[in-house]
N, C-alpha and C positions, 0 to 999 in steps of 0.2 A: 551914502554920504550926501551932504544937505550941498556943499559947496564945493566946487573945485581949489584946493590952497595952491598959493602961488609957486607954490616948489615941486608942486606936480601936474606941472602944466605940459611939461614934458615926458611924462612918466607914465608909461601904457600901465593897466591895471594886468592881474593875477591871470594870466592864461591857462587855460587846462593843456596838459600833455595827454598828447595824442601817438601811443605808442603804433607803430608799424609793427601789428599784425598776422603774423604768419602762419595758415591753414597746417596742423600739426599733419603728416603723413598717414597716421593711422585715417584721421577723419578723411582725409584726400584718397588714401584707398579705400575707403568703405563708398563713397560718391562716385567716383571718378571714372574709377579702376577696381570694378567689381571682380573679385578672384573667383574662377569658377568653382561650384561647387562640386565636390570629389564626387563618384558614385558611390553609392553605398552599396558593398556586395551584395548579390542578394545568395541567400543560404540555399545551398544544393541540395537536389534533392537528393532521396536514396538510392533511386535508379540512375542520376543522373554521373557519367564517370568523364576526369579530367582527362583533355587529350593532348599532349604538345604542342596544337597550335592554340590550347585555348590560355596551356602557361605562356607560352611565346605572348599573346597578348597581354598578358597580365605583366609580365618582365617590360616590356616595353611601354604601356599607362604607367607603370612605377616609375621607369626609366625619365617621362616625359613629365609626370607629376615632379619629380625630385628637382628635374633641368624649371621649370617654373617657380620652384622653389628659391633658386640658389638666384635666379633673373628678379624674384621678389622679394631676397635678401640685398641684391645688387643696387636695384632702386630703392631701399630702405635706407641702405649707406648713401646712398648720392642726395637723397633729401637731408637727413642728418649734416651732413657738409653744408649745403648749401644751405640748413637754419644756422650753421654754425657761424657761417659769411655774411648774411646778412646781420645777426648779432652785432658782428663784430664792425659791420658796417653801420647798425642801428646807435654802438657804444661810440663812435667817432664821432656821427652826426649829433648825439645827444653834449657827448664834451664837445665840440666846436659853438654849439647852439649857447649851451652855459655860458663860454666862452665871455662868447658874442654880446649875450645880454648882462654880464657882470661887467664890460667895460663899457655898454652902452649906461648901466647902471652910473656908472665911475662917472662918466662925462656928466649925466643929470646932475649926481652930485654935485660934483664942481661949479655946475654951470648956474644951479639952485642955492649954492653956498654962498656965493658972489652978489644975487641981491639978495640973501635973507641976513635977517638982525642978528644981532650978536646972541640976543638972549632968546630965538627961537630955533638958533641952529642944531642945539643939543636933540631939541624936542623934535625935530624933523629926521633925525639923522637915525633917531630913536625908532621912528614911526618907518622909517626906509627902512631898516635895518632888520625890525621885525616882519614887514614886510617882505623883504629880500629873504628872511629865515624860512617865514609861510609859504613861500614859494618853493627853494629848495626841500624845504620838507615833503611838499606836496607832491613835487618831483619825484623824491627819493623813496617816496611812498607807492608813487606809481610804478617806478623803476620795479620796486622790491616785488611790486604785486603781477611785474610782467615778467621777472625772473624765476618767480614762482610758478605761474603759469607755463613757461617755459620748459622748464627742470621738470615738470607731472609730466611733457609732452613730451622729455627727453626719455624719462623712465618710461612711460609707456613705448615710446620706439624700441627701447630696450630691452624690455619683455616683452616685445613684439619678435624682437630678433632673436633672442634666447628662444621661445617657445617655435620661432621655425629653426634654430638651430637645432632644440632638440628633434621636431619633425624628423630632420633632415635625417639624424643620426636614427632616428628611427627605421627610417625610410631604406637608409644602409643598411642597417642589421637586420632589415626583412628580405633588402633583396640579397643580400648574403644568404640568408638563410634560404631563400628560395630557389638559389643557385646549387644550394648545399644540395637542397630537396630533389633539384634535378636533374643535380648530377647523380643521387642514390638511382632514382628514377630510372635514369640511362644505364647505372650497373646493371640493376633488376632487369630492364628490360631484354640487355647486351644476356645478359644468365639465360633468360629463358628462349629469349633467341636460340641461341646455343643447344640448349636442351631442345625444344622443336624441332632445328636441325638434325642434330641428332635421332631423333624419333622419326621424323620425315626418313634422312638415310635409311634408317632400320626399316621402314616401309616400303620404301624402294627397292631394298634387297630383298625383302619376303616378296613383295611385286612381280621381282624381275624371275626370280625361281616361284612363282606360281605362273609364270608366261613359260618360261620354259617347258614347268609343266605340263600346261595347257600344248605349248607346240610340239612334244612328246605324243601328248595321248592324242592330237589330232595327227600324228605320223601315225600310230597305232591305228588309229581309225581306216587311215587312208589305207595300210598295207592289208588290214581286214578287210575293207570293202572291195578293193585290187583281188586280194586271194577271193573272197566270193563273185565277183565277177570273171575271173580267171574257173571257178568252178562251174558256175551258170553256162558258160563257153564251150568248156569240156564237156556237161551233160546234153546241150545244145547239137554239139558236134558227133557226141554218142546216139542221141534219139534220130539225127541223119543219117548214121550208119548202117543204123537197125532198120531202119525205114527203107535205105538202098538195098540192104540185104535183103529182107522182106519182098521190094521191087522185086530184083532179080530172080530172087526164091521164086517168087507168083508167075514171072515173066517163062523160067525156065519149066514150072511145073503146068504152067500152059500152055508149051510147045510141046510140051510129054503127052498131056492129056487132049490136046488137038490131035498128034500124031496114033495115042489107043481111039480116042474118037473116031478116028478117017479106018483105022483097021479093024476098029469092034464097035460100029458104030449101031450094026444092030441089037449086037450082046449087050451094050453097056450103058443104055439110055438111062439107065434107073442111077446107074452108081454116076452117069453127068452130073443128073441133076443131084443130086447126094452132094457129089464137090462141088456143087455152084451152089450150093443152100452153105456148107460148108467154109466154101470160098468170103461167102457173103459175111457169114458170122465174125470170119476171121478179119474181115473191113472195120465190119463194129467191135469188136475188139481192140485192130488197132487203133480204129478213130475213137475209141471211149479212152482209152490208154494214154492216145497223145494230149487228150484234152483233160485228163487227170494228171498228166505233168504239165501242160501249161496252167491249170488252175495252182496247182503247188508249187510251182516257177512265179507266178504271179504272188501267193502269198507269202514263199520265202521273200522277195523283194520285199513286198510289205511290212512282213517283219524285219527285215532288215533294215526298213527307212524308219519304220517306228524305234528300232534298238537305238537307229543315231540320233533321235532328236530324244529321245531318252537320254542318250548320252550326252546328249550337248546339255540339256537341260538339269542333270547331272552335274557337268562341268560348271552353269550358272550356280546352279547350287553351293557349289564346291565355292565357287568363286567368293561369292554370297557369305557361307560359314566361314572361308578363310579372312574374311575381313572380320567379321565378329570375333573368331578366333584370335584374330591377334590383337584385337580390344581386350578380349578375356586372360587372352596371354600376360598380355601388360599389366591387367590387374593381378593376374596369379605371381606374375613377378614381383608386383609390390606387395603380393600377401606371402610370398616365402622369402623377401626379406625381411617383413616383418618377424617372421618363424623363424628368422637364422639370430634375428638379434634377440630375441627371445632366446633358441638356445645357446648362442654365446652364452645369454647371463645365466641360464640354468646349467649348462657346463660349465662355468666358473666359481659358480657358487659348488658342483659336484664336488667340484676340483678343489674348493676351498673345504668343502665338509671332507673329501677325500685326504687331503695332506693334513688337517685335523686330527682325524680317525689315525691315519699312521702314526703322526707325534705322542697323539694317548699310548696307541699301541706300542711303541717303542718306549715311552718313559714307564710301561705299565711293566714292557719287557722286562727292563731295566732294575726296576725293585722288588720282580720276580726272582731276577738274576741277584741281588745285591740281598735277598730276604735268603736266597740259596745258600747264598758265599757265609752270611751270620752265622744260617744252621748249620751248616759244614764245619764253620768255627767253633761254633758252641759244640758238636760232634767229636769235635778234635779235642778241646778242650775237656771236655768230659771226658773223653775216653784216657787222658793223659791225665786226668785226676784218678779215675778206675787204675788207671797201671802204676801209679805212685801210689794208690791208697793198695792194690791187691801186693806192690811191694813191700808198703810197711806190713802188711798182713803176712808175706811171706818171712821179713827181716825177725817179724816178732817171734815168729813159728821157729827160725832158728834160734830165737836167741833164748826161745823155752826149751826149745830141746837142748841145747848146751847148758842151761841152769839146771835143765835135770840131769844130765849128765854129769854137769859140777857140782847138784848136790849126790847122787850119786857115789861122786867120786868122795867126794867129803864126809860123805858116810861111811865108806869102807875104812878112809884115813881115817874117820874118828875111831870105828872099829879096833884099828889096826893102832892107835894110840890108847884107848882103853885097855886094851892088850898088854899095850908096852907100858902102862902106868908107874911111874916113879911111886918109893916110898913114901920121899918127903913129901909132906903135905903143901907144904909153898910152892912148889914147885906142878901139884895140881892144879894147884888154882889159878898159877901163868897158863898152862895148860887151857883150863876151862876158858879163860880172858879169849886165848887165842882162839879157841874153837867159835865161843862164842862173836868175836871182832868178823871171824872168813863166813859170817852164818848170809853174809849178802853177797851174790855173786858179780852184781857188780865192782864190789870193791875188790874180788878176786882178780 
């Protein structure tokens, strides 16, 4: 405009609205309030196996992820609120401000109406008017453009919140599941527990009866090694006796031989020394004797010491195979369970071919027996046809010999009527009628 008119001399020009602002929450936590980011499992390996405290940590990151969750769902709703306050705060101060400047509007009016001309009022009122439109529009156009803006940031909070709502419910039905998981876990576990135990006892008892018998055969040991030492004793005690006896044997037979010495000491020089060569031998003797039973008193020990560490080393052995043993055992028990349920099913199946085989058997019986009962029928029956038909075979046999009999007899009568023939001739011929009428013995 070239010139200020005198009717807007009072009258501010078109101001821009400057709407208040508000940082949407999504952007405010992407800057602000960086969410940490999750770890991403990493894939186990093959060798590598879960252990209690490593789901305990994993129950409890989930626990603490989820609780972060529901605190970032929590401040999601407290911003939401508070754009929703401010709004309504923004909506007051915008109708107060309208308010404000449509009465400030009013007063210009008035105040502009008073010195203008009659014939420039329309024209000014026109020019305010669309003015005052330009303005509202301009408003209502920003309004509309910060409502909109508004409303994207409201939906985005909102699919903000639905997509941690669904987390969340995720997040539940993992760790549901993972509670599920371990608590199966803890059955298996608690089962096989049980069964170890179980195996353990069983090894304790085989244990404790291989100690006993371990403390048995070292009682055995000890009573053997007592009786051979109690016999070591005895022959100890024997080769002293013999030795004393010997003594005294030598001692008495040379006060004999001192006492023939002193009285035939000239006679018997030759047969001295004879007994003292004699005497001598009989030293070496016993001295090669005694030192042939301590050599074999010595190697009995020996052998003896060698039988025990034989026998201890025996008993390791023993020891040794009884623990394989009952490794072997355990498997041979789970391979003649296998072998029992094996022949359950081939005993059952016998048992099924078995009560089979009888059912044929008895329905085979059956129509052996019922093909019997027919032939016996048909037997009877036929034989009952034979004795009806050998009857009429007999009834006919009479009833031929009675027709020969009654002709027969009907011969003699004729006989005996050609005999007695009447003169009259009519009286033949009823005659011959009659003979001839009785010529069928039925009708007789």
């Amino acid at each position: 405009m070239s010139r200020i008119k005198p009717h807007m001399r009072f009258y501010e020009p078109i101001q821009e609205y400057n709407a208040i602002r508000v940082q949407s929450p999504k952007w405010r936590h992407r800057v602000n309030d960086p969410q940490p980011e999750t770890e991403q499992p990493q894939p186990a390996t093959p060798n590598e196996r879960r252990t209690p405290d490593r789901n305990s940590d994993k129950v409890s990151h989930l626990i603490s992820q989820q609780e972060r969750l529901l605190d970032h769902q929590k401040r999601v709703a407290q911003q939401q609120d508070l754009v929703a306050s401010k709004l309504s705060q923004q909506n007051e101060m915008l109708t107060q401000a309208l308010i404000q400047k449509m009465f400030e509007n009013k007063d210009n009016i008035i105040a502009n109406l008073s010195h203008m001309r009659a014939d420039q009022m329309e024209e000014y009122t026109r020019q305010l008017l669309q003015e005052h439109i330009r303005y509202m529009a301009a408003i209502v156009q920003r309004l509309n453009q910060d409502i909109e803006g508004l409303e994207a940031d409201l939906k985005a909070r909102d699919l903000a919140v639905v997509s941690t709502n669904g987390a969340v419910g995720k997040l539940e039905v993992h760790h549901i599941t993972m509670l599920q998981d371990l608590k199966s876990r803890i059955v298996r576990c608690d089962t096989s527990i049980t069964k170890h135990s179980a195996d353990l006892r069983f090894i304790l008892e085989e244990l404790r009866r291989l100690e006993g018998q371990q403390v048995h055969m070292k009682e055995e040991f000890g009573n053997l090694f007592h009786r051979l030492e109690a016999e070591i004793l005895s022959i100890t005690g024997e080769l002293e006796r013999q030795s004393s006896e010997t003594r005294h044997e030598l001692i008495h037979q040379g006060k004999d031989i001192d006492n023939k010495i002193t009285n035939m000491d000239g006679k018997m020089q030759a047969q001295i020394t004879d007994v003292r060569s004699t005497i001598h031998d009989f030293k070496l003797a016993t001295d090669s004797e005694r030192e042939k039973m301590e050599r074999r008193f010595q190697m009995m020990l020996e052998k003896a010491t060698t039988s025990w560490n034989a026998v201890m080393e025996k008993v390791d052995r023993r020891l040794e195979e009884s623990h394989f043993v009952l490794e072997a055992r355990l498997q041979k028990l789970e391979d003649t369970m296998a072998i029992d349920r094996q022949k359950l099913a081939e005993i059952q199946r016998a048992v099924e071919t078995k009560v089979i085989n009888q059912l044929n058997a008895h329905m085979a019986n059956q129509e052996q027996e019922l093909h019997k009962a027919k032939m016996e029928f048909r037997d009877g029956f036929t034989s009952v046809h034979d004795s009806i038909r050998n009857m009429k075979t007999v009834v006919e046999g009479k009833r031929k010999l009675m027709a020969d009999q009654l002709r027969k007899e009907i011969g003699q009568i004729r006989k005996i009527l050609q005999i007695e023939m009447p003169n009259n001739p009519d009286d033949w011929n009823t005659q011959k009628v009659l003979t001839v009428t009785r010529k069928n013995p039925d009708d007789w």
